[in-house]
C-alpha atoms as an extended CHARMM CRD file, in Angstrom:
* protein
*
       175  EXT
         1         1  UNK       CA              0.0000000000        0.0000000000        0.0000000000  PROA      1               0.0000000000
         2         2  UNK       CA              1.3030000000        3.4370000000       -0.6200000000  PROA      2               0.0000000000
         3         3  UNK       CA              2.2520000000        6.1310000000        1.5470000000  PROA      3               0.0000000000
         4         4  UNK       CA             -0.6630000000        8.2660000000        0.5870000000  PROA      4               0.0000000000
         5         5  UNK       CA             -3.3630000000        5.4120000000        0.9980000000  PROA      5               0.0000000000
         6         6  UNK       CA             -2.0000000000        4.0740000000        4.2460000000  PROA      6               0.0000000000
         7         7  UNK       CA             -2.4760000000        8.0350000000        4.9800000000  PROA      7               0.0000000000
         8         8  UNK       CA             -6.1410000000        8.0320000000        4.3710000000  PROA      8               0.0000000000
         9         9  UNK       CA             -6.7310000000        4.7310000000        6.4020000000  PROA      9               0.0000000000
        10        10  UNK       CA             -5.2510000000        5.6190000000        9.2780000000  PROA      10              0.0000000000
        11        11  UNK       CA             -7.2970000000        9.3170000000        8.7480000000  PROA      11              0.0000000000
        12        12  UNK       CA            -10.2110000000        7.1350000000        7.8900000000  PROA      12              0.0000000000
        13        13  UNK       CA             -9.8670000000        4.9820000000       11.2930000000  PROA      13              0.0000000000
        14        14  UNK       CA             -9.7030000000        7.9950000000       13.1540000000  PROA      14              0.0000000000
        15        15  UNK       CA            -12.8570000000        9.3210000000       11.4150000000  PROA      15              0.0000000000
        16        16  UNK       CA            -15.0260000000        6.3350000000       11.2170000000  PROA      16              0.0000000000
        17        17  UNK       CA            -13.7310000000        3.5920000000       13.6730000000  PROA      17              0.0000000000
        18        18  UNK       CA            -13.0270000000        6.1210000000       16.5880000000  PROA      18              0.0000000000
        19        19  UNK       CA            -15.2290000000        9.5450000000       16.1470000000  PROA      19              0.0000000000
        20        20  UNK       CA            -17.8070000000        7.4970000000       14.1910000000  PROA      20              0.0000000000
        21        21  UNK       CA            -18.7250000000       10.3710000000       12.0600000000  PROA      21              0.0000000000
        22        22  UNK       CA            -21.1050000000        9.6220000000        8.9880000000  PROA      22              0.0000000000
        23        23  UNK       CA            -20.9330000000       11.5130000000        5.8530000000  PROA      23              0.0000000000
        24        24  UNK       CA            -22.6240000000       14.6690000000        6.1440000000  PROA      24              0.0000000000
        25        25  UNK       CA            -22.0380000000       15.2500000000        9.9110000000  PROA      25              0.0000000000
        26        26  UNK       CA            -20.0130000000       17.8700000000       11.0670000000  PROA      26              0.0000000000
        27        27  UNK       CA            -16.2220000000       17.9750000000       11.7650000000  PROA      27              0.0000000000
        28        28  UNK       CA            -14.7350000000       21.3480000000       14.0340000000  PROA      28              0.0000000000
        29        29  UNK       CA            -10.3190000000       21.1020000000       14.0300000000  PROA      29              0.0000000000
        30        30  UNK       CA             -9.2670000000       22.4630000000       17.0280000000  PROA      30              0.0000000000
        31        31  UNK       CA             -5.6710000000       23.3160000000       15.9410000000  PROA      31              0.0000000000
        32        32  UNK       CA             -2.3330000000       24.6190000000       17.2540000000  PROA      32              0.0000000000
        33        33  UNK       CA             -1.3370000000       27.0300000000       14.5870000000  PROA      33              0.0000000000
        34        34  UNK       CA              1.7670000000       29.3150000000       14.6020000000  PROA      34              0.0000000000
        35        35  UNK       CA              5.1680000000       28.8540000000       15.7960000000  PROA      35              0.0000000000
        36        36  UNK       CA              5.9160000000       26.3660000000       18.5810000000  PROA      36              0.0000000000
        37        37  UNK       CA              3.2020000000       24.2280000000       17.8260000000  PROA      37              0.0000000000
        38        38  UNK       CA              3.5270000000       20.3950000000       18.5610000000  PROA      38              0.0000000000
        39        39  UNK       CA              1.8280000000       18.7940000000       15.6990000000  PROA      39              0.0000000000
        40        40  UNK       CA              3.0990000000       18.8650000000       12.0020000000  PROA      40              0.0000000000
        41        41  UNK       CA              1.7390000000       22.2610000000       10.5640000000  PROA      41              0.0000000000
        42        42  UNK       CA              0.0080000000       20.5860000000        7.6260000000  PROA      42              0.0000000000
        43        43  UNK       CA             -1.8700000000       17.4460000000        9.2100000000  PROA      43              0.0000000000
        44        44  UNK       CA             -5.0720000000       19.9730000000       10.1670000000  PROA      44              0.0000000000
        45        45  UNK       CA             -5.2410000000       20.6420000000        6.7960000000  PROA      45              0.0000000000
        46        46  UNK       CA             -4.5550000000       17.0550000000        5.5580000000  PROA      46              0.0000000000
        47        47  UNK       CA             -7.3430000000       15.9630000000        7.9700000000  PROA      47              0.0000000000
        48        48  UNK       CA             -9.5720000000       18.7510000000        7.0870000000  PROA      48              0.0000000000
        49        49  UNK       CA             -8.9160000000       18.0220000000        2.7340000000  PROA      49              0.0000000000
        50        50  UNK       CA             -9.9140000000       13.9600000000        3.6060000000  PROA      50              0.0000000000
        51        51  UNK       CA            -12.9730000000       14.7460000000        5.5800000000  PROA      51              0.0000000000
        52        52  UNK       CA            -14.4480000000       16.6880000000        2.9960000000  PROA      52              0.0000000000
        53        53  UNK       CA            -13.4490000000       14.0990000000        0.6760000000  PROA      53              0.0000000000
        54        54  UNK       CA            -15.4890000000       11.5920000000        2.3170000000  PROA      54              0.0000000000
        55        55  UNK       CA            -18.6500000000       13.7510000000        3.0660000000  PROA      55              0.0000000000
        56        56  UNK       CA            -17.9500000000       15.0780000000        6.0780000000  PROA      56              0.0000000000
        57        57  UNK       CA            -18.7430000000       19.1860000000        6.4750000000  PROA      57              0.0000000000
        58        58  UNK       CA            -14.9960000000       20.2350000000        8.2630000000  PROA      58              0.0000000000
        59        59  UNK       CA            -13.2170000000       23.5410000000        9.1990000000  PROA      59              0.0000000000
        60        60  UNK       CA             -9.9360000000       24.3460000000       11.3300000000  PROA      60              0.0000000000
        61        61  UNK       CA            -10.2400000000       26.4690000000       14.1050000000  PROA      61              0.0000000000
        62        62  UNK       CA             -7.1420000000       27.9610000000       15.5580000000  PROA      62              0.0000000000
        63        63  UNK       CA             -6.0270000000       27.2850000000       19.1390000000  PROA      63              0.0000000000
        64        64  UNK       CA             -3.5760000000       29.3910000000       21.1750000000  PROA      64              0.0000000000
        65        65  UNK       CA              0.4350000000       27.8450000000       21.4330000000  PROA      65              0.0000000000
        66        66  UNK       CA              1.9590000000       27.5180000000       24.3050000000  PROA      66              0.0000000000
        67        67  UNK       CA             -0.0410000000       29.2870000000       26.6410000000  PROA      67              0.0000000000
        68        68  UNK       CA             -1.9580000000       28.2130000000       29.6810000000  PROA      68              0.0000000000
        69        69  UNK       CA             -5.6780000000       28.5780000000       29.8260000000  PROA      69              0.0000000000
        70        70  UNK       CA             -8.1460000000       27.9360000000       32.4370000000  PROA      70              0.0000000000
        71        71  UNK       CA            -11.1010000000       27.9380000000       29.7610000000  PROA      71              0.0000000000
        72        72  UNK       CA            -11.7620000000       27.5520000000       25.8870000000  PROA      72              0.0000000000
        73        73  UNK       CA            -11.4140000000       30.5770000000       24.1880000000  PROA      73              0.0000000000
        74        74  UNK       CA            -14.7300000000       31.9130000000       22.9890000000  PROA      74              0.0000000000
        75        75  UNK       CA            -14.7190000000       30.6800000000       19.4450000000  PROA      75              0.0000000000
        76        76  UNK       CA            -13.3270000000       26.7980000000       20.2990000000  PROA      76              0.0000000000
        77        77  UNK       CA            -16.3220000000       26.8870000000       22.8680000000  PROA      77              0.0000000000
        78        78  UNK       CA            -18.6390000000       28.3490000000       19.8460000000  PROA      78              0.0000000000
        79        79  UNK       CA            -17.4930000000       25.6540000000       17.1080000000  PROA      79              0.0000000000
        80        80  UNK       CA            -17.5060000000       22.9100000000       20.1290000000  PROA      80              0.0000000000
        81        81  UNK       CA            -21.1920000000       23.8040000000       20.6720000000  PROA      81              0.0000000000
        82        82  UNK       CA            -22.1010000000       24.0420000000       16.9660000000  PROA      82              0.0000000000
        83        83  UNK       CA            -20.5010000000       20.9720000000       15.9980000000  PROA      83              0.0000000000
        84        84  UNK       CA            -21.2420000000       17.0660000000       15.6390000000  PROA      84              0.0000000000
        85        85  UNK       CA            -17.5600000000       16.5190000000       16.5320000000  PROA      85              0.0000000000
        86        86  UNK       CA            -14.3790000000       17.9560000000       17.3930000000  PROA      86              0.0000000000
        87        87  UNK       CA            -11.2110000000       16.6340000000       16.7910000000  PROA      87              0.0000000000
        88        88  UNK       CA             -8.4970000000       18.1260000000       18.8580000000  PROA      88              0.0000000000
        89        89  UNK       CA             -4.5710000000       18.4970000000       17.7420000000  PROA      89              0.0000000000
        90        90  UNK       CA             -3.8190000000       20.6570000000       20.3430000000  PROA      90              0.0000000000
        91        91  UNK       CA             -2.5850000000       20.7640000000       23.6590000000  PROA      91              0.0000000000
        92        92  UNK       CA             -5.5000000000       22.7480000000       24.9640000000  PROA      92              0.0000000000
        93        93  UNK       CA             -7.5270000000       19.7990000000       25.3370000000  PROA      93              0.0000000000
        94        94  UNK       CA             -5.3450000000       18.2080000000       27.9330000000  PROA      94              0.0000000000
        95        95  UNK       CA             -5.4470000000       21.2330000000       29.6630000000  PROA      95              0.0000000000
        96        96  UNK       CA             -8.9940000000       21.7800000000       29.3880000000  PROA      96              0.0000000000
        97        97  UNK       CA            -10.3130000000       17.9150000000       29.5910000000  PROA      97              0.0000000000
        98        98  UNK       CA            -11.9120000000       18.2680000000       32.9090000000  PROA      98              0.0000000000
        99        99  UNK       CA            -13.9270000000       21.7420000000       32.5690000000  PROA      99              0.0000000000
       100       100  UNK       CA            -17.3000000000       21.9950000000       31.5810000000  PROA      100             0.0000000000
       101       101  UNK       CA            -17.5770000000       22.8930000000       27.9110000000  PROA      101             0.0000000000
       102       102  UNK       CA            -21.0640000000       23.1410000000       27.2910000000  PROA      102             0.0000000000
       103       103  UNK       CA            -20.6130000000       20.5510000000       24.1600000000  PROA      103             0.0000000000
       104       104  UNK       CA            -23.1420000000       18.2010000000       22.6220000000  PROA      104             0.0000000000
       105       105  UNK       CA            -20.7940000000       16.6460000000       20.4900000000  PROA      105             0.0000000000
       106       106  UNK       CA            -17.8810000000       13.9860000000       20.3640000000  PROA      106             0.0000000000
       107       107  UNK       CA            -14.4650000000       14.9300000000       21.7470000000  PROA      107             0.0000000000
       108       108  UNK       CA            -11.4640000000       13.4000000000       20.7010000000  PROA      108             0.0000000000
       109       109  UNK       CA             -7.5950000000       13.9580000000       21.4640000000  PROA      109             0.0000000000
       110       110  UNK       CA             -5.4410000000       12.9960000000       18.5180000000  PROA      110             0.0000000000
       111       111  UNK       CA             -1.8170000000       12.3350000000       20.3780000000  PROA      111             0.0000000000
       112       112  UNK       CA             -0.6510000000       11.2140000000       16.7070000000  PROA      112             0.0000000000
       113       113  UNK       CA              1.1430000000       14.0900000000       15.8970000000  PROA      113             0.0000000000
       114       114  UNK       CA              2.6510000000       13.9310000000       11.8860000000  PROA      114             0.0000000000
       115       115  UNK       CA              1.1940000000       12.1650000000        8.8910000000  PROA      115             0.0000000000
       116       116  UNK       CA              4.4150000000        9.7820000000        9.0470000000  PROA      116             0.0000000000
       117       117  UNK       CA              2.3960000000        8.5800000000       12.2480000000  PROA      117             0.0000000000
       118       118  UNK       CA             -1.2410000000        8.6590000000       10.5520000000  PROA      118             0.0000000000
       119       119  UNK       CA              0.5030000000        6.3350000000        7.8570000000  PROA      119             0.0000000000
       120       120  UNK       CA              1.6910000000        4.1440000000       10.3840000000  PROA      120             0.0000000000
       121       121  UNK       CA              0.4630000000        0.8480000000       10.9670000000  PROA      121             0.0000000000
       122       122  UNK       CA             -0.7380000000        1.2480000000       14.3440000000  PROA      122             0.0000000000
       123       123  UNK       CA             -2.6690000000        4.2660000000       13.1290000000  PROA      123             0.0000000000
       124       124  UNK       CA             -4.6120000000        2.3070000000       10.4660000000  PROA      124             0.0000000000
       125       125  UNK       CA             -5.1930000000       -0.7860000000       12.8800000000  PROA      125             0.0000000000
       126       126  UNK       CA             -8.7490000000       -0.7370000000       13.5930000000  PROA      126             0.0000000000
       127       127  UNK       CA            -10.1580000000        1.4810000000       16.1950000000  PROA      127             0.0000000000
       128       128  UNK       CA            -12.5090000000       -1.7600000000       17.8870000000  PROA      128             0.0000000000
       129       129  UNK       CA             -9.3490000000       -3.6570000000       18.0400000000  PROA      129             0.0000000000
       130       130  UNK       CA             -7.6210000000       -1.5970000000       20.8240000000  PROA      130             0.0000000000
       131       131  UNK       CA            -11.3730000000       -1.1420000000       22.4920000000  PROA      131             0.0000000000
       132       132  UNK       CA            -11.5180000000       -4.8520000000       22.9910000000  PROA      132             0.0000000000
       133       133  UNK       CA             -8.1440000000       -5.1740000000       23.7670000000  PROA      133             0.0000000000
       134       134  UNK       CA             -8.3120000000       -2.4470000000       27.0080000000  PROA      134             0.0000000000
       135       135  UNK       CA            -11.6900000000       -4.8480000000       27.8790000000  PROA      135             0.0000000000
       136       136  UNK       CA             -9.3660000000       -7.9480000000       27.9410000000  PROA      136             0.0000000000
       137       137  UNK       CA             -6.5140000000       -6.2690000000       29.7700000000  PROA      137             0.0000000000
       138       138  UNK       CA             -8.8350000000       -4.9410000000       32.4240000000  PROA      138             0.0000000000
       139       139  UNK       CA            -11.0880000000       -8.5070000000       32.7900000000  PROA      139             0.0000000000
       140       140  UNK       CA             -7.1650000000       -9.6330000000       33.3200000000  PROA      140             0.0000000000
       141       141  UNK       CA             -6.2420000000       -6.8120000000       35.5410000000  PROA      141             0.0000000000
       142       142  UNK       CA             -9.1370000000       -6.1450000000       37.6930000000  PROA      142             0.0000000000
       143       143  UNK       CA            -11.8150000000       -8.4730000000       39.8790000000  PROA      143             0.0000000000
       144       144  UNK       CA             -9.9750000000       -9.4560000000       42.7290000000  PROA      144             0.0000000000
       145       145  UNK       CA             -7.8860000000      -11.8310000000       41.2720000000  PROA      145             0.0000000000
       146       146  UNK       CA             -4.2400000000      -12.7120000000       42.9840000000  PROA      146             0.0000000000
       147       147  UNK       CA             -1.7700000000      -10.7330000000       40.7040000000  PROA      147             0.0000000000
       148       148  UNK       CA              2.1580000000      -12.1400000000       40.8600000000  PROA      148             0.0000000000
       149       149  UNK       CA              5.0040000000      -10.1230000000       39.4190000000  PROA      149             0.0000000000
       150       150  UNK       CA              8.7240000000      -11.8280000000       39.5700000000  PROA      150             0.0000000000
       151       151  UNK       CA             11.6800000000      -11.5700000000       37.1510000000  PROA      151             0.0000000000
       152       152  UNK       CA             15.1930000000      -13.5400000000       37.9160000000  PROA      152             0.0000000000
       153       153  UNK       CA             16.7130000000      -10.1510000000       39.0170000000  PROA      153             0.0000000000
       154       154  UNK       CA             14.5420000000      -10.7860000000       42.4300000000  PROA      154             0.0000000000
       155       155  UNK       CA             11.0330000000       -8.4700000000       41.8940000000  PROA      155             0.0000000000
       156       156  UNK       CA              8.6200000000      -10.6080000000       43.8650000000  PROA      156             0.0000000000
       157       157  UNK       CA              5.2900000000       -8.3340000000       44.0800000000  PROA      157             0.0000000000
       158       158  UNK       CA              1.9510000000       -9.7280000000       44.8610000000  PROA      158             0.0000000000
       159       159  UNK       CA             -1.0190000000       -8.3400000000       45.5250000000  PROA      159             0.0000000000
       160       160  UNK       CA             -5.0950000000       -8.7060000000       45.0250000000  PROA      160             0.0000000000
       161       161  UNK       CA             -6.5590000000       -6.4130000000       41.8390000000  PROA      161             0.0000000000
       162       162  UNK       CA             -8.8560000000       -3.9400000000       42.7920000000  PROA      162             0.0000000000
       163       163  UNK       CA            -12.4960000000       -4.5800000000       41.6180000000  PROA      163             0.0000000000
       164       164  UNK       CA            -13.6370000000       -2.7920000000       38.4670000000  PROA      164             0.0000000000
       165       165  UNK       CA            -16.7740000000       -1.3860000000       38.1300000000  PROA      165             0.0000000000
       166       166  UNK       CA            -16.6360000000       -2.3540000000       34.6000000000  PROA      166             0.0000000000
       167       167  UNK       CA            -18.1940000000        0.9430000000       33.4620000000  PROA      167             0.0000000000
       168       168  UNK       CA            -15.7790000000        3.1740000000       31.4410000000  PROA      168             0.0000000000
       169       169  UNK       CA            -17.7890000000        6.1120000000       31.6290000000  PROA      169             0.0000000000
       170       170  UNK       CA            -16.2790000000        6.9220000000       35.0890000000  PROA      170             0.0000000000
       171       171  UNK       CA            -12.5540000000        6.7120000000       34.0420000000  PROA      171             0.0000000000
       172       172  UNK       CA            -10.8990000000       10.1390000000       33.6870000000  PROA      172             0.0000000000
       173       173  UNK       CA             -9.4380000000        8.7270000000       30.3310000000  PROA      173             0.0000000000
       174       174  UNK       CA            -10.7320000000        6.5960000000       27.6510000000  PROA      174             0.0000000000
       175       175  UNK       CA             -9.4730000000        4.7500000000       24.4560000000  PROA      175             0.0000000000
């Protein structure tokens, strides 16, 4: 596969396997534009070209670089609320993930920062994959089973899992 289509599937899992957008929905870009920006300065654009491409009506907005904020700036929180999802490359949302945004829509965090990454393997592998893998790791992890940890340098930890509600909805952090 080339370097362009393995592009578009790994934009494509993003948009369809994770957001679950559906042509004709609506796509806000929450950005980092300007020097000192994290992400590559073209992959809002690249994102933004394939959406419309596939149906989906999407526009960039601009968010500040490198600068602490205790709330969204008034046109993120406008596009957030107008909006069937927003996809963030930008820092703000880490900052911001635990205020109240007044949003009806899906929010996502995109920590893949470059289209060399969106091309990557791991960027095309389907979405549900890594959904039911975190469900296997934490049936494994969590229910009050006896967990032993020992390696032949001497670790010998042991200990009883926690039990887990089983309900993502009230982790801070998701998939």
């Amino acid at each position: 596969m080339s370097t362009a289509a393995t592009l578009q599937a790994g934009i494509d899992n993003l948009l369809f396997n994770c957001i679950e957008a559906k042509p004709g929905d609506s796509l806000t870009i929450v950005s980092e534009q300007g020097h000192g920006g994290h992400y590559s300065a073209t992959l809002d654009k690249v994102i933004e070209a394939h959406a419309r491409n596939r149906s989906l009506d999407a526009h960039i907005v601009a968010a500040p670089v490198g600068e602490e904020v205790s709330a969204f700036p008034a046109d993120i929180s406008s596009a957030m609320e107008s909006t069937d999802h927003t996809l963030f490359l930008a820092r703000i949302a880490d900052q911001l993930r635990f205020t109240e945004h007044g949003c009806s829509g899906s929010l996502t965090m995109s920590y893949a920062l470059d289209e060399q990454s969106f091309a990557s393997a791991f960027c095309s592998a389907h979405y549900k994959f890594f959904v039911a893998l975190k469900s296997l790791i934490n049936t494994a992890l969590f229910g009050g089973k006896q967990i032993v940890i020992t390696c032949a340098s001497g670790t010998h930890l042991a200990g009883v899992s926690p039990v887990d509600p089983g309900d993502d909805a009230v982790d801070d952090v998701t998939i």
